[in-house]
N, C-alpha and C positions, 0 to 999 in steps of 0.2 A: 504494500500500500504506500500512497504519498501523500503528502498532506496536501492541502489546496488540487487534488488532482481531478477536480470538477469545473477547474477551470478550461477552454480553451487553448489552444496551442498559444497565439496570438494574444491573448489576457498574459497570459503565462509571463511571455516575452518581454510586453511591454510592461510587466509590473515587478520582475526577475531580473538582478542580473546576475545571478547565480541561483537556478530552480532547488525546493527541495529534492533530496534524494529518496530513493524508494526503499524501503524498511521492510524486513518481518522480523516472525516470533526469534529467528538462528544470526540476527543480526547482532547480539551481543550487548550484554545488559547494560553494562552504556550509554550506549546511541538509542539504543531503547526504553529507557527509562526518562528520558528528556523528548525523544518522542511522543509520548503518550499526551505531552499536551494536554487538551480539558477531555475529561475521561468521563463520559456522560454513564449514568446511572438509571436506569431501569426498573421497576418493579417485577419479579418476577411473574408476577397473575395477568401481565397486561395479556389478553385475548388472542393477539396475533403478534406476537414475541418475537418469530424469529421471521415474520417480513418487516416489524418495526427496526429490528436491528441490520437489516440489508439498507432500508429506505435511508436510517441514519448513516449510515458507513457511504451508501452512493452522494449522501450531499456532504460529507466532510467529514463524519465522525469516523476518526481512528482508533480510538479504546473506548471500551467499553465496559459496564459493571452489570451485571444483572442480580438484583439485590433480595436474597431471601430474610433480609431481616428486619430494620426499622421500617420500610418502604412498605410492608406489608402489615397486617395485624396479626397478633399469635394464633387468630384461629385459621387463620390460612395458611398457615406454610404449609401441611400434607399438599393442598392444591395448588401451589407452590414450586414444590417440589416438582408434579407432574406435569403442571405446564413448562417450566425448565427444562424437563429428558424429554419431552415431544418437541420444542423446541429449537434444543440442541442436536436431538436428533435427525429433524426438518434441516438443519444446516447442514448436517454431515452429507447424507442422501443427496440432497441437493446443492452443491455446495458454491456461495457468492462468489461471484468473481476475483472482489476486493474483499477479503471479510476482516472484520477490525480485529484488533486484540481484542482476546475476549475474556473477560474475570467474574468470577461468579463470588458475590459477598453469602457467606453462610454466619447463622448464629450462635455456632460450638463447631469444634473440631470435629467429633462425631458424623457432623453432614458431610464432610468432605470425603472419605473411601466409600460412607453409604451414597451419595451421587455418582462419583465414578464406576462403582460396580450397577449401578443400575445405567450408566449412559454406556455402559461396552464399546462398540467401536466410535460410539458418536465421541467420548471424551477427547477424543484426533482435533474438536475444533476448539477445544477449553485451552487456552494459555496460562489460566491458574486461580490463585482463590486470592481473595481479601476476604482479612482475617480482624474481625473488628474486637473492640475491647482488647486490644493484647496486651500484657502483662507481659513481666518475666517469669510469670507462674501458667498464668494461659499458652503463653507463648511456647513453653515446650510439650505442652500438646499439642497444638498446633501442627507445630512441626512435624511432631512424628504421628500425626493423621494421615502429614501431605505424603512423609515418605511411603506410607503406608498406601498410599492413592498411588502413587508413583511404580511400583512392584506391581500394584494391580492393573495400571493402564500399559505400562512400560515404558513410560516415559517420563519427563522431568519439569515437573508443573512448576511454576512459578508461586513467588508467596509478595503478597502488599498488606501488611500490619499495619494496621490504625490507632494511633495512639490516641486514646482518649480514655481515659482512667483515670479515677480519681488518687489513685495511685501514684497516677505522674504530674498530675495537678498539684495538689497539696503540696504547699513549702514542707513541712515535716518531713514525707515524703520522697521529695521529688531526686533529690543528686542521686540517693541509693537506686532509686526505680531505673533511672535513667543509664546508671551505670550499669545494673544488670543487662537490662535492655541491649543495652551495644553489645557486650560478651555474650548475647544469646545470639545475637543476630551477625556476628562475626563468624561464628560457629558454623550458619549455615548459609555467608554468605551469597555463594554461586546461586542463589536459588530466590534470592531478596529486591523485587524488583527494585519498590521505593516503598518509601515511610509514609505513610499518610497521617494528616491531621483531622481526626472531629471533631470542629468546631463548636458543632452542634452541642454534640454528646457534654462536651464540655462546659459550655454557656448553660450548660443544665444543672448542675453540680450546683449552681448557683444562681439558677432561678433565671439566669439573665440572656435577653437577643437582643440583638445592634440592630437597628432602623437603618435602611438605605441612606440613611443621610450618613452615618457612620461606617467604617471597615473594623476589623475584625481587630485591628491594630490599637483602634481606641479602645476597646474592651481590654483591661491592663492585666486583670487576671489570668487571661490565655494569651496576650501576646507577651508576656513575661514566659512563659508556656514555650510559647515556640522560638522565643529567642535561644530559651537553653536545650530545646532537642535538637535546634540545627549546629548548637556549641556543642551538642554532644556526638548526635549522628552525621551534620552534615559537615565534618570537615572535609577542607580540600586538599590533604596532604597524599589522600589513597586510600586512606581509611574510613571515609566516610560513606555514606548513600544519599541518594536522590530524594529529597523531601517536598514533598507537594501540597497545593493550595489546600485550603479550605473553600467547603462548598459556599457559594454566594448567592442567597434564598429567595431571592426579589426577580421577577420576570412582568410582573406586570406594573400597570399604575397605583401608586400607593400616595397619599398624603405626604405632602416633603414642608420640612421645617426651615431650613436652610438653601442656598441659592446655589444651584446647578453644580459638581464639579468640573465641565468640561469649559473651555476658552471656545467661543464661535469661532475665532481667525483661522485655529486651518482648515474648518470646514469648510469654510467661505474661500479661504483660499485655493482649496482645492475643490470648488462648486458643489459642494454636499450640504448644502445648509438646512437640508431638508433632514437629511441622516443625524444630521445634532438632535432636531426635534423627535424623533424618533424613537433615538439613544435616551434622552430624557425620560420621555412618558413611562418608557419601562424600567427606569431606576438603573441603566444601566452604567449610566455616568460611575455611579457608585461601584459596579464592577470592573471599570476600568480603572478606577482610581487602586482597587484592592488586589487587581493583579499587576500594575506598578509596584507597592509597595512586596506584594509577596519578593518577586525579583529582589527589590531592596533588601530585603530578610534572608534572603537566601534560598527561597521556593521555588522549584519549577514544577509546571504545570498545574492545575486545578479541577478537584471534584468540579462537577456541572450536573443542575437536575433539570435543565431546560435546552430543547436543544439550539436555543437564539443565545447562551452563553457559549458554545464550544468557536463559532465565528468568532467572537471579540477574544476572546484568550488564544486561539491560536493567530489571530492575526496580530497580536501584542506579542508573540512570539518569534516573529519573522526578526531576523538581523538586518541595521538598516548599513546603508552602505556604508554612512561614520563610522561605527561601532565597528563594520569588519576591516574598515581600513586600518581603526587603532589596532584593532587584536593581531592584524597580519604585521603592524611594523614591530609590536613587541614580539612577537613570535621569532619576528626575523632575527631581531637581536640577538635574543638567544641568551648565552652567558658572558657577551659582552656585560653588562650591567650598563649604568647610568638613566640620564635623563631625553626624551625624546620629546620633540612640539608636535604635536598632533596635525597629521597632514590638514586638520581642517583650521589649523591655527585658532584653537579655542578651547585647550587644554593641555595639560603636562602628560605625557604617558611616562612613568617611571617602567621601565621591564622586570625589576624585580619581583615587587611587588601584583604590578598589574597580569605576571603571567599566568595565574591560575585562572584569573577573572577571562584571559584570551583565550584561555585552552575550553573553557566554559563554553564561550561565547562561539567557538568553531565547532566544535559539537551542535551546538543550536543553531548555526548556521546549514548544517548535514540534514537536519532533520526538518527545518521550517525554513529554507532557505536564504538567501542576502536579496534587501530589496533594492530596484534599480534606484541609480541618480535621483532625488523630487519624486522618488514613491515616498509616502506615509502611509501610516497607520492608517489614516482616513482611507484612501483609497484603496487597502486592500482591507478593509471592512465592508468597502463600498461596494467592490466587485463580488464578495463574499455573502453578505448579506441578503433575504431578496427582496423585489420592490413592492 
C-alpha cells in the first residue's frame, strides 16, 4: 500500500517532489511503525465490516483497528467476535487489492489464540492485536497469548500496547510502572509495533474530557503522562519505540468558547478559503492544532475514530520541502560536526544535535513523502479531502 495512492498520477506530481513509497506488513518495523499514520478504529458489530474496511483502505486509510472492546458494549462481544471471523474471513477469500494493516483490539489476552484458532487460514490477513490496558503485569500475558496465536497460525503477529492505566498514571506509581514496562517490552521487542496512548481511558481516572477548544496537552494530568512515557519509551538512541497520538473525539459541530485555531492567510493564499470554513464547523482546527503538538512531544501518528480525521493527520504528515532540505544537509555532514544556515536562510541547523530529528524526518519522508516547492499543508488536505 501507499499513502495518498488515490490520488492521480498528475495530483501526485504536481503536489510530490518526492512521492510516498509503497509499504507492507515485511517492510520492517521501522518504516512501518511511522507509517501507520492515523490508524482509524472500527467497531467490531459494524454490519458490513469487511466492505467498510476495503471502502476505507480505497480512499486512504492504511491501518486499521477493529475494536472488540470499548467501541462495543459487554453484551456484545460473542456477536463480536463473529462478525470479526466472517469478516476477516470475507477478506481472506476474497482478498482487496490494497488491504490496510490490519489490528484487531481485544479485551484480555485470552481472545487473542481463541480468534486465531477460530479465523484458521483467514488469520493470513491479521497483522496483529492491540493490547489495551497493558501493564507490566497484563502485559506478560499478553505476550505469551500472542506467542501462543503465533504457533497456532504460524506466523508472527505483531503486538500495539496501550498505555492507559492507572498504574502508569498515578505519581506514586508511575517511574516503577514505567520502568517495568520498557524491560517487558524490550524483551519482546521484534514483535512491538508502537506504544499507544488512551487518552480517553485516562481522562477517566479523573472524571475529566478537553473541549475542542482544548488538546490533550492542556489537560496536565496526562500530558505530564506522556511527557515521561516518550522519556521512557521513546528515546532516540535505539532503544526506544514509536509512540502514537491520542485519539481526537470531535468530528462534528460542537459549541466553541474560544476563537478559531487556524490563521485564514494560507488558505486564502492558496484559494481554499472555503476549506478553512469547513475545517472549522467540524472542530477540526483543534485536530490540527493536537497533531502539531503531538510531533512537538514526540508522537507519531494518531488513533482516529472518524474517517475525515485520517486526511488531516496524514497530510500533516507529509515532509515539506524545508524540513527535507534541512534533514539532507545535516545528514550530509555526517561527523563533521558544527554549525550549518539552513538552505532557506531562517534557521541554524546544528548536525549534532539535529541528527536524530533528520534520521526521523527521512523515514517520514519514505512513508508520506516530500512535498513539492509552495505545496502546503492546505493543498494537500485540499486534494485529499472531498468536496
Amino acid at each position: 500500500m501507499r499513502h495518498f495512492g488515490y490520488l492521480s498520477a498528475s495530483e501526485t506530481g504536481a503536489l510530490f517532489a518526492s512521492p510516498p513509497e509503497t509499504f507492507h506488513r515485511r517492510s520492517g518495523r521501522e518504516l512501518l511503525s511511522v507509517a501507520l499514520g492515523a490508524t482509524l478504529y472500527m467497531p467490531a458489530t459494524r454490519p458490513a465490516l469487511a466492505a467498510d474496511i476495503v471502502k476505507q483502505a480505497t480512499a486512504g486509510v492504511t491501518s486499521v483497528v477493529v475494536c472488540l472492546e470499548d467501541a462495543i458494549a459487554d453484551d456484545q462481544v460473542a456477536e463480536g467476535e463473529a462478525n470479526l471471523v466472517a469478516a476477516l474471513t470475507d477478506l481472506h477469500d476474497e482478498p482487496a487489492a490494497e488491504p490496510p494493516i490490519l489490528f484487531v483490539r481485544v479485551r484480555h489476552a485470552a481472545q487473542i489464540p481463541r480468534l486465531v484458532a477460530r479465523l484458521g487460514p483467514a488469520a493470513a490477513v491479521l497483522d496483529g492485536f492491540v493490547m489495551p490496558k497493558f501493564t507490566a503485569t497484563s502485559g506478560t500475558e499478553y505476550l505469551h497469548a500472542l506467542d501462543e496465536a503465533d504457533a497456532m497460525a504460524g506466523t508472527a503477529l505483531l503486538a500495539m500496547p496501550v498505555i492507559e492505566s492507572g498504574a502508569v498514571l498515578y505519581a506514586e506509581t508511575r517511574v516503577d510502572e514505567l520502568t517495568r514496562l520498557r524491560a517487558l517490552l524490550h524483551r519482546d521487542r521484534r514483535r512491538i509495533l508502537a506504544v499507544r496512548l488512551g487518552a480517553t481511558d485516562l481522562c477517566a481516572l479523573y472524571g475529566l474530557r478537553r473541549s475542542p477548544d482544548l488538546s490533550i496537552y492542556d489537560v496536565k494530568v496526562v500530558s505530564s503522562l506522556i511527557a515521561d512515557v516518550v522519556n521512557v519509551l521513546g528515546r532516540a538512541d535505539g532503544s526506544g519505540f514509536t509512540v502514537t497520538g491520542p485519539v481526537w473525539e470531535y468530528y462534528a459541530g460542537v459549541e466553541r468558547i474560544f476563537k478559531p485555531l487556524l490563521r485564514s492567510s494560507p488558505f486564502t493564499e492558496h484559494n481554499e478559503p472555503e476549506l478553512r470554513g469547513r475545517l472549522l464547523d467540524r472542530a477540526i482546527d483543534g485536530l490540527i492544532r493536537e497533531v502539531s503538538l503531538d510531533r512537538a512531544n514526540g508522537l507519531i501518528g494518531k488513533t482516529a475514530i472518524h474517517p475525515s480525521h485520517v486526511a488531516v493527520v496524514n497530510a500533516l504528515s507529509v515532509v515539506s520541502a524545508e524540513e527535507h532540505r534541512d534533514a539532507s544537509d545535516v545528514l550530509r555532514a555526517g561527523r563533521a560536526g558544527g554549525v550549518l544556515a539552513s538552505g532557506h536562510g531562517n534557521k541554524m541547523n546544528e548536525t549534532g544535535p539535529h541528527t536524530a530529528w533528520a534520521r526521523l524526518t527521512m523515514l517520514r519522508a519514505r512513508a508520506f513523502g516530500v512535498a513539492a516547492d509552495d505545496v502546503s499543508f492546505v493543498d494537500l488536505l485540499a486534494a485529499s479531502l472531498p468536496r
